[in-house]
C-alpha positions, 0 to 999 in steps of 0.5 A: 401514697403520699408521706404520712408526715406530709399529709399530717401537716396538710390536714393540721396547719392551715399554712402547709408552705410554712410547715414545709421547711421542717418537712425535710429534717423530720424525713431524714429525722423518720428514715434515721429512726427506723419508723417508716421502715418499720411501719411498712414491714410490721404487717407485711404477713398478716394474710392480706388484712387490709383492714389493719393496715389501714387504721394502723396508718391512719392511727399514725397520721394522726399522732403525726399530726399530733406531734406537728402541732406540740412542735409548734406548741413549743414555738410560741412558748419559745417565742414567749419566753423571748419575749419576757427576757426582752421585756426585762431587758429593753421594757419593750416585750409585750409589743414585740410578742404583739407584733409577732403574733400579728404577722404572717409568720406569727399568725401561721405558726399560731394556726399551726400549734392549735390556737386561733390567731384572733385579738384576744388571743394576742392580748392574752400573750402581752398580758402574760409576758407583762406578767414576767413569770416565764413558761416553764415556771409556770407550767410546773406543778409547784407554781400552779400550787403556789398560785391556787394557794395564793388565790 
């Protein structure tokens, strides 16, 4: 039977090559914590239901793939922010965003956080960081209140 992580990132990211290098850390990450352990010996005498055991693993398949896909989630937000100091500091933070969305990587890491690598979604970004307003800030209620008032 294959690692659960491993078949997560295989059935949620369209470049499963790039997804591989985290792979490593997040075994040692599952064994440290304790989960795979526990996930094997949960059921272990529950009278043969091999029922429960299967939707139990697949239920865990897909959380992990959930979590894959915020964790990548959190990488273009990651690169968005950079972006936005760089565009405060040097002016040139909407074409690096731009150029890094349309890269290999850029595209892979996209795919893999749920989001369609196409044009628009590119311009949406450079439209974000012309804007300045980082993502935590954004993302908070207090901003989407003043906003929502201000419109």
């Amino acid at each position: 039977m294959r690692e659960p992580l491993r078949v997560a990132i295989d059935r949620h990211c369209a470049a499963p090559f790039v997804c591989s290098a985290l792979l490593g850390y997040f075994n040692d990450l599952i064994l440290a914590l304790g989960l795979r352990g526990s996930r094997k010996n949960q059921h272990s005498n529950n009278g043969g239901n091999e029922m429960n055991i299967q939707m139990d693993q697949t239920k865990f398949n897909q959380e992990q793939g959930v979590r894959a896909t915020n964790l990548f989630s959190a990488i273009v937000l990651a690169a968005i922010d950079d972006a936005i100091i760089d565009n405060r500091k040097f002016g040139d933070g909407a074409e690096r965003i731009a150029r890094w969305a349309r890269s290999r990587d850029g595209r892979n890491v996209l795919s893999c956080a749920g989001i369609d690598p196409s044009e628009r979604a590119v311009q949406g970004m450079m439209l974000f960081v012309s804007k300045g307003l980082r993502t935590s800030v954004s993302l908070s209620r207090e901003e989407s209140k003043r906003q929502s008032t201000a419109a």
